[in-house]
C-alpha positions as CSV (number, residue, x, y, z in Angstrom):
1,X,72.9,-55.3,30.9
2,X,73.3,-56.8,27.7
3,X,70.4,-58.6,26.2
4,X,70.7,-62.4,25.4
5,X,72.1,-63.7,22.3
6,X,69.4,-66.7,22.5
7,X,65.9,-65.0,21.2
8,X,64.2,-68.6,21.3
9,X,60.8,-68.6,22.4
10,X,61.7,-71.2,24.9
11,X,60.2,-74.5,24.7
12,X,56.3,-73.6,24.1
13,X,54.5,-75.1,21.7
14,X,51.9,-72.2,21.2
15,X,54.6,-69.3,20.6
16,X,56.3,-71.6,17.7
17,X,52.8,-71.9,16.2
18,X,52.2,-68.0,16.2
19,X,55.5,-67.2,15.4
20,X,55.1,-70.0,12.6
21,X,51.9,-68.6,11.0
22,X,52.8,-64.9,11.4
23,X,55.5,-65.7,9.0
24,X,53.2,-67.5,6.8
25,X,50.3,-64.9,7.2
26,X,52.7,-62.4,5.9
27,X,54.0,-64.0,3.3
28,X,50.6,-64.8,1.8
29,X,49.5,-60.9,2.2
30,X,52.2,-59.8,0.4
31,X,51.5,-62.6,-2.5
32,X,48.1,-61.3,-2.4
33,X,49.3,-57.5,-2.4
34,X,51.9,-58.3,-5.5
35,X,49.1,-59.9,-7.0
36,X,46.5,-57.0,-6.5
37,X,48.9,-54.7,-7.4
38,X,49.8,-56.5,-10.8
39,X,46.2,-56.9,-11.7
40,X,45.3,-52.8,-11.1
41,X,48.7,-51.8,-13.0
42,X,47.6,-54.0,-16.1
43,X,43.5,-52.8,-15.8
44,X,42.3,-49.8,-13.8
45,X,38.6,-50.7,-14.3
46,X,39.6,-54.4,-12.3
47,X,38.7,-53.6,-9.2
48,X,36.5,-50.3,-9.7
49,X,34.0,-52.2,-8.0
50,X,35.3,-53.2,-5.0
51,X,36.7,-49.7,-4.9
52,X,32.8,-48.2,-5.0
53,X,31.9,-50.8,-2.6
54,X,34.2,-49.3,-0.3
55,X,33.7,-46.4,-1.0
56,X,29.8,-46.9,-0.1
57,X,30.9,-48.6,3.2
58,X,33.3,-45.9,4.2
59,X,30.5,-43.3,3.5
60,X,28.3,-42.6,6.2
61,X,31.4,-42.6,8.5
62,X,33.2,-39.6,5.5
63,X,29.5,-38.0,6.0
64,X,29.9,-37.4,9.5
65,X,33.4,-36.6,9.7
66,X,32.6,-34.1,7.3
67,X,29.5,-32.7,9.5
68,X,31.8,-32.9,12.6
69,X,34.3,-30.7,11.0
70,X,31.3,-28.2,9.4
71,X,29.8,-28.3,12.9
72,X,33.3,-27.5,14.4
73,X,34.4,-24.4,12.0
74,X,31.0,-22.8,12.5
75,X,31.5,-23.1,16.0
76,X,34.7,-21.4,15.7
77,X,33.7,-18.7,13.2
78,X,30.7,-17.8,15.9
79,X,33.1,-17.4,18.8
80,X,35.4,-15.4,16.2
81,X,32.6,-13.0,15.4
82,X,31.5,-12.9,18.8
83,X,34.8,-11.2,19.8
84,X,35.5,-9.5,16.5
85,X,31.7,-7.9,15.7
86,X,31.9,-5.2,17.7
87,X,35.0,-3.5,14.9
88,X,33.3,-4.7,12.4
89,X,29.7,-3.3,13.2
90,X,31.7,-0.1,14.1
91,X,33.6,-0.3,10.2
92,X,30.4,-0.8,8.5
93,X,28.5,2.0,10.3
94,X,31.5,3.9,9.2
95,X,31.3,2.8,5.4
96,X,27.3,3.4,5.6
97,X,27.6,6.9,6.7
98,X,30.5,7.5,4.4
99,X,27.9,6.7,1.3
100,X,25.4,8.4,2.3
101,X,27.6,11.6,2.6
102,X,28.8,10.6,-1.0
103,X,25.1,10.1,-2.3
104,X,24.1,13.7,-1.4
105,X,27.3,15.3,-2.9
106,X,26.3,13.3,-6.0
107,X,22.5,14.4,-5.9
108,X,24.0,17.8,-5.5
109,X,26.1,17.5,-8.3
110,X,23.2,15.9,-10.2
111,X,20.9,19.1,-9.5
112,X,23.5,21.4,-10.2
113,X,24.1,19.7,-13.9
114,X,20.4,20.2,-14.7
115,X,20.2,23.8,-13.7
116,X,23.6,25.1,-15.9
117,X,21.9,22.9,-18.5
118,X,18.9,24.8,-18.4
119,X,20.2,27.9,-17.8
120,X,22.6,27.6,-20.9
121,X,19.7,26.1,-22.7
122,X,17.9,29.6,-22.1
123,X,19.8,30.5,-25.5
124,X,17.8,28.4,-28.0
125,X,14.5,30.6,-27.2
126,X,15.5,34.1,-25.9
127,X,18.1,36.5,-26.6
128,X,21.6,36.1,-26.3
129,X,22.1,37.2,-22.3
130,X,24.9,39.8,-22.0
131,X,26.3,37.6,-19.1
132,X,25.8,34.8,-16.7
133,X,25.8,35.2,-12.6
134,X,25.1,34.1,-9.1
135,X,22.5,35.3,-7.4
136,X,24.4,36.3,-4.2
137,X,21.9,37.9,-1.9
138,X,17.9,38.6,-1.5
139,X,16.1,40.4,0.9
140,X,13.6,38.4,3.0
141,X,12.7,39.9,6.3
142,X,12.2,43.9,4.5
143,X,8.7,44.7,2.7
144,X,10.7,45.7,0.3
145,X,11.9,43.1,-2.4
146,X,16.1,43.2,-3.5
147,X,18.8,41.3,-4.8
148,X,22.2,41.2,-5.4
149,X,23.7,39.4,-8.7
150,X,27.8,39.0,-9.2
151,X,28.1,40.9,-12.1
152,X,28.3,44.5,-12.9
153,X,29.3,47.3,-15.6
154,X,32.3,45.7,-16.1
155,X,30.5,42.6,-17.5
156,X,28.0,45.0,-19.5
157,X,25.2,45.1,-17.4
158,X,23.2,48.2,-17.4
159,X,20.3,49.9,-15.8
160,X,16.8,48.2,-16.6
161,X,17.8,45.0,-17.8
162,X,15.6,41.9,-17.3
163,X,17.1,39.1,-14.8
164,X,16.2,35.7,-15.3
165,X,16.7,32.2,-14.5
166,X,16.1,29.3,-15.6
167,X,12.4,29.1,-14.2
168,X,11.4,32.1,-14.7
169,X,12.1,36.1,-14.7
170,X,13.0,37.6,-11.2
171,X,13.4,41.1,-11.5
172,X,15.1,44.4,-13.8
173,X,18.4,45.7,-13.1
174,X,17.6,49.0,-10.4
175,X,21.7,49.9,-9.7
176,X,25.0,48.9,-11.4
177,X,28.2,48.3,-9.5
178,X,31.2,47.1,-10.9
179,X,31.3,44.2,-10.0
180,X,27.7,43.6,-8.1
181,X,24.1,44.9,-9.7
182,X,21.1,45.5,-7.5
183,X,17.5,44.0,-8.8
184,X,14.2,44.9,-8.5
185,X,12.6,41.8,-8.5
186,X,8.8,41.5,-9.4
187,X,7.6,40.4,-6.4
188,X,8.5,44.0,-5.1
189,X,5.4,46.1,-4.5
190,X,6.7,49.0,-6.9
191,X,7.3,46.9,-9.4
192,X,4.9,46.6,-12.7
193,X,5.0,43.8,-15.1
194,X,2.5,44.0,-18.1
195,X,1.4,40.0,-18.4
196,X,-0.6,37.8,-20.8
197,X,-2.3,34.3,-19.9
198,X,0.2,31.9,-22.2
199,X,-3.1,29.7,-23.4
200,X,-4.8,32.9,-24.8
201,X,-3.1,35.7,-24.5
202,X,-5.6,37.6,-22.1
203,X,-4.2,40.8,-20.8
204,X,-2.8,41.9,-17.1
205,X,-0.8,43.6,-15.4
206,X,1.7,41.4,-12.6
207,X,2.0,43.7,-9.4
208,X,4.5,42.7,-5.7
209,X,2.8,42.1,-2.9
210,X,6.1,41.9,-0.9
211,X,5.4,38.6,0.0
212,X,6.9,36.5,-2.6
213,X,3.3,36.3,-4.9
214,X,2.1,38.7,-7.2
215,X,-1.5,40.3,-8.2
216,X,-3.1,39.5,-11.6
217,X,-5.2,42.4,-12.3
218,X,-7.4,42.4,-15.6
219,X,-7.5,44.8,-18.0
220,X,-10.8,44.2,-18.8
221,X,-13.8,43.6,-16.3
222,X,-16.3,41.3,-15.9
223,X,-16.6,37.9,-15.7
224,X,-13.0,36.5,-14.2
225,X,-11.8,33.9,-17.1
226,X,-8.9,32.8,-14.7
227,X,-8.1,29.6,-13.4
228,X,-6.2,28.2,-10.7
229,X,-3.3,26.6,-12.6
230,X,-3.0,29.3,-15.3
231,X,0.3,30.5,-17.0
232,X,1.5,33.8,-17.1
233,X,4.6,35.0,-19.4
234,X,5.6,38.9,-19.9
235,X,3.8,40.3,-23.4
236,X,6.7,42.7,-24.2
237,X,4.0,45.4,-24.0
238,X,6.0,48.9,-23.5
239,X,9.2,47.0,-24.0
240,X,12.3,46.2,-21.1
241,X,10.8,42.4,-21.0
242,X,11.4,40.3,-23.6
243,X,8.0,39.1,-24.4
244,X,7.0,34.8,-23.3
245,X,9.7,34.8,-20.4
246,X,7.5,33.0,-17.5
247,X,6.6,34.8,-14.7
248,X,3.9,32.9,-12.5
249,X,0.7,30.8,-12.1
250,X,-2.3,30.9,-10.6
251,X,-3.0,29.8,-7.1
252,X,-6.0,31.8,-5.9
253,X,-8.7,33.8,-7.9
254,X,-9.8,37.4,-6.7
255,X,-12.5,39.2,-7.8
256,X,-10.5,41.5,-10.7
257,X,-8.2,38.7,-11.3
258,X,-6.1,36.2,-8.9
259,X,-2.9,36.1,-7.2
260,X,0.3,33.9,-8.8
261,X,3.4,32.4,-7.2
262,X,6.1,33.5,-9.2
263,X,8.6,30.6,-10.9
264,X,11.8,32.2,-10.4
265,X,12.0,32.1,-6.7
266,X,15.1,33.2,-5.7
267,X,15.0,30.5,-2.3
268,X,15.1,27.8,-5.1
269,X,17.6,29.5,-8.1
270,X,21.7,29.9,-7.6
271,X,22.3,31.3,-11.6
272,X,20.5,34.3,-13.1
273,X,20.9,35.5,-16.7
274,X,21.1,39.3,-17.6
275,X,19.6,40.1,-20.8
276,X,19.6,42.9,-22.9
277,X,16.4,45.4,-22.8
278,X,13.6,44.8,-25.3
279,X,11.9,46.9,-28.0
280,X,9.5,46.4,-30.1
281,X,12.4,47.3,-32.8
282,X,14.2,44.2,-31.4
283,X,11.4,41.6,-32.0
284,X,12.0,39.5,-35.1
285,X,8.7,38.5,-35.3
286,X,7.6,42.2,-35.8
287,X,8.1,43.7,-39.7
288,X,11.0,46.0,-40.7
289,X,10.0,49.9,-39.9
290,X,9.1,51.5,-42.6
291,X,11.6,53.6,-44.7
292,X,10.3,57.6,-43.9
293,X,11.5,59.2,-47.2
294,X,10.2,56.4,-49.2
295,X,7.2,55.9,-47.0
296,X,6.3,60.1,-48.5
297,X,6.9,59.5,-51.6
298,X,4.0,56.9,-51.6
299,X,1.7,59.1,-49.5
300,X,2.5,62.0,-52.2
301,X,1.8,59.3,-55.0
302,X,-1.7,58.5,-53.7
303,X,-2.9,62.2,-52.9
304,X,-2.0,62.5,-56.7
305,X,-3.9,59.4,-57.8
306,X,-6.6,60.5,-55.7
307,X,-6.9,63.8,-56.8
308,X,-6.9,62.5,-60.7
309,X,-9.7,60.5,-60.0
310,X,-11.8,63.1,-58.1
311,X,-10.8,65.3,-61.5
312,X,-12.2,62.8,-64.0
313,X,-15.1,62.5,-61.6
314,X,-15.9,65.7,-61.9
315,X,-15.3,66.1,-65.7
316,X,-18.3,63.7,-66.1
């Protein structure tokens, strides 16, 4: 059905009145709006305080919508994790385990820099080793004392010579493969290795006891001068060990001497050095031999001079 073409209000006083100051109520909010908007286009600091002012009334109402909406994500993010911790607890344990397995491969690595260090650094106060290897093998349960190096004849290694690492000396070459040497290291109860305490030079002699220490005997008897604590090196006496390489130190006192734990334990060392054999010839702290042939003529010289003056002696 087709509305009416007659949109009178009817004859009621009180509709004409609204609809009259509708009209009019409009038409004064839009002067009022013109206005307002003329006023803030010319001057944007006109009505900055009426804008605070609402601004002020509108803010406790902005204050707790903002809460309500800080209340409701939180909300949310708890049931999110609630669902979603258990992956992620599982992905951190993951990552956690992961560095620690990456810390240890670095300490490793760490440790393994300081020991080639030091073992290269073995240069600046011995002799030039005839080689570098790995100390591959060690006897343990046997009362006899043994290890195995990586290198052989065909790296020059020979018969006798001193092995060392870092720490300390471990042994003399016993047998030469090519491409493996046996050692006798000190601890070894047939092995000998003349000593000297590093503060003063006091005499010993290093024996094995097979049980990774050695015996300190004295040469000289007496009072016992040793102290827990004290240094031992090799004195070079008799040659084969190149005289200062540490050997031990002191952890109980006998009655002729004490007993030492040796430095270069081969449960703590990986890289061993091969030295050449010492002699007193080799020292370069020790003068040149002297020249034989000239060395008679000088003896001849003096049994002259000698023989003059027992002459004039004589003659008076």
């Amino acid at each position: 059905m087709a509305p009416p073409g007659n949109r009178r209000p009817g004859y009621s006083r009180r509709a004409h009145n609204n609809i009259f100051f509708a009209y009019v109520a409009a038409g004064v909010g839009a002067l009022v709006g013109g206005a307002l908007l003329f006023g803030s286009m010319s001057s944007t600091g006109n009505f900055a305080s009426l804008r605070n002012m609402a601004s002020d009334v509108t803010q406790p109402a902005a204050k707790l919508s903002a809460q309500g909406r800080s209340a409701a994500g939180g909300a949310w993010g708890v049931a999110a994790g609630y669902f979603t911790s258990g992956p992620e607890n599982a992905r951190l344990k993951k990552e956690v385990a992961l560095g620690r397995v990456q810390a240890v491969e670095l300490a490793a690595v760490k440790q393994e820099n300081e020991r080639l260090k030091a073992m290269l650094g073995l240069t600046s106060d011995t002799p030039r080793p005839i080689t570098f290897g790995w100390l591959v093998a060690s006897t343990s349960a046997n009362a006899r004392r043994y290890a195995t190096i990586s290198v052989g004849s065909l790296q020059g290694v020979k018969s006798g010579m001193p092995v060392r690492t870092h720490l300390g000396l471990i042994g003399r070459v016993l047998e030469v493969g090519l491409h493996s040497a046996r050692v006798l290291m000190i601890t070894d109860p047939e092995s000998v290795v003349p000593v000297r305490r590093a503060s003063d030079s006091i005499p010993a002699f290093a024996t094995g006891k097979g049980d990774g220490t050695v015996q300190l005997r004295l040469l000289t008897l007496g009072i016992n001068p040793l102290k827990v604590g004290d240094a031992f090196v090799t004195s070079g006496s008799g040659g084969l060990y190149w005289p200062g390489t540490p050997i031990a130190v002191v952890s109980s006192l006998t009655r002729d001497g004490a007993i030492a734990r040796v430095l270069g334990d081969p449960a703590v060392s990986e890289m061993v050095a091969v030295l050449p054999t010492w002699a007193p010839g080799d020292d370069p702290t020790l003068p040149p031999p002297a020249d034989p042939v000239k060395a008679k003529a000088d003896a001849d010289a003096a049994a002259k001079a000698a023989a003059k003056a027992a002459k004039q002696k004589a003659a008076e």
